[in-house]
C-alpha positions in Angstrom: -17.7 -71.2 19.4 -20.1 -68.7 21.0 -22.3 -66.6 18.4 -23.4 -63.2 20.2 -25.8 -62.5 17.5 -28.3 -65.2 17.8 -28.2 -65.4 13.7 -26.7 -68.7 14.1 -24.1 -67.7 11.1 -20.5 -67.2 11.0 -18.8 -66.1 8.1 -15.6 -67.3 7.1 -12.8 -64.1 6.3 -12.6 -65.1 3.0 -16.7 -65.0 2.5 -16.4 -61.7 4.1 -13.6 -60.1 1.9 -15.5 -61.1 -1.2 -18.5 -59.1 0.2 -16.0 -55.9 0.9 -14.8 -56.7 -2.7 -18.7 -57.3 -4.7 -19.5 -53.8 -2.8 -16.9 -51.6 -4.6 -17.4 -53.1 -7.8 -21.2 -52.7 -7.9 -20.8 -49.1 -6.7 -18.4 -48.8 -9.7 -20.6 -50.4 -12.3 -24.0 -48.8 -10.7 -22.1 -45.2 -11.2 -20.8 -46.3 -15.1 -24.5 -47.2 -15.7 -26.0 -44.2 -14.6 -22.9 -41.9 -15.7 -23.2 -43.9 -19.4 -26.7 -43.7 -19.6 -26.9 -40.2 -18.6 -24.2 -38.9 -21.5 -26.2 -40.8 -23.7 -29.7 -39.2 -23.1 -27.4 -35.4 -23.2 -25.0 -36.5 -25.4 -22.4 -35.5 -23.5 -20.2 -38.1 -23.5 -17.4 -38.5 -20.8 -18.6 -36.2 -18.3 -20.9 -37.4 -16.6 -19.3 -40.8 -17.1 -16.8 -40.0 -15.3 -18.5 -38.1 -12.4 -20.8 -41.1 -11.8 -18.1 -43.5 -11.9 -16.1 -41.2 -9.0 -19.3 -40.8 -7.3 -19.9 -44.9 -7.5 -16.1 -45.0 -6.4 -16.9 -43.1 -3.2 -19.8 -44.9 -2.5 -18.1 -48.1 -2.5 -15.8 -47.4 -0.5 -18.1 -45.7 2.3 -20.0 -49.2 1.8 -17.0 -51.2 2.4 -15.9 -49.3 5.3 -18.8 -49.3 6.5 -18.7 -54.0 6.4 -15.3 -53.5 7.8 -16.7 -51.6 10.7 -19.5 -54.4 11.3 -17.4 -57.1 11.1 -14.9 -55.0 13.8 -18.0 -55.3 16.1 -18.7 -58.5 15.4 -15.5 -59.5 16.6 -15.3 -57.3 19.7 -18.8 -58.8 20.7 -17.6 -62.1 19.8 -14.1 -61.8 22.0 -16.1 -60.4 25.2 -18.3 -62.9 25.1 -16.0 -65.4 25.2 -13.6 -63.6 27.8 -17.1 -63.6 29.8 -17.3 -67.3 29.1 -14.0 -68.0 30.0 -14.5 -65.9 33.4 -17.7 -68.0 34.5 -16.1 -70.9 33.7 -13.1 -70.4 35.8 -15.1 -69.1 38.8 -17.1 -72.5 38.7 -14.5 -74.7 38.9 
């Protein structure tokens, strides 16, 4: 299997999925922290609860799409090299 990266680490779908996953719930619980915490310092209570959970939403998501774009590259990179691979190999023989 030929690794384009040099990092000498593949990872498996499922290892990757639970990354896309652990990133939208930590943008989730980072804006209930901040959005709790916040209401209770103003004593306002759900609003800016539930801005900072929107807002943690959001973020998530742009993290996750931003994995799912890596791991796009990843694979393009990977595929070329091996259609390069395969090339060189059948020129040789």
């Amino acid at each position: 299997k030929v690794n384009p990266t040099g990092t000498g680490k593949d990872f498996s779908q499922g290892e990757q999925a639970w990354r896309m996953v652990i990133e939208l719930v930590a943008g989730l619980l980072l804006g209930l922290g901040i959005g709790y915490g916040l209401d209770h310092v103003f004593g306002t209570m759900p609003i800016f609860l539930l801005i900072f959970v929107l807002l943690g939403f959001v973020a998530g998501i742009k993290t996750m799409l931003g994995t799912a774009r890596e791991m796009a590259e990843k694979q393009a990179k990977t595929e070329e090299a091996q259609t390069q691979a395969d090339r060189s190999a059948g020129t040789e023989g």
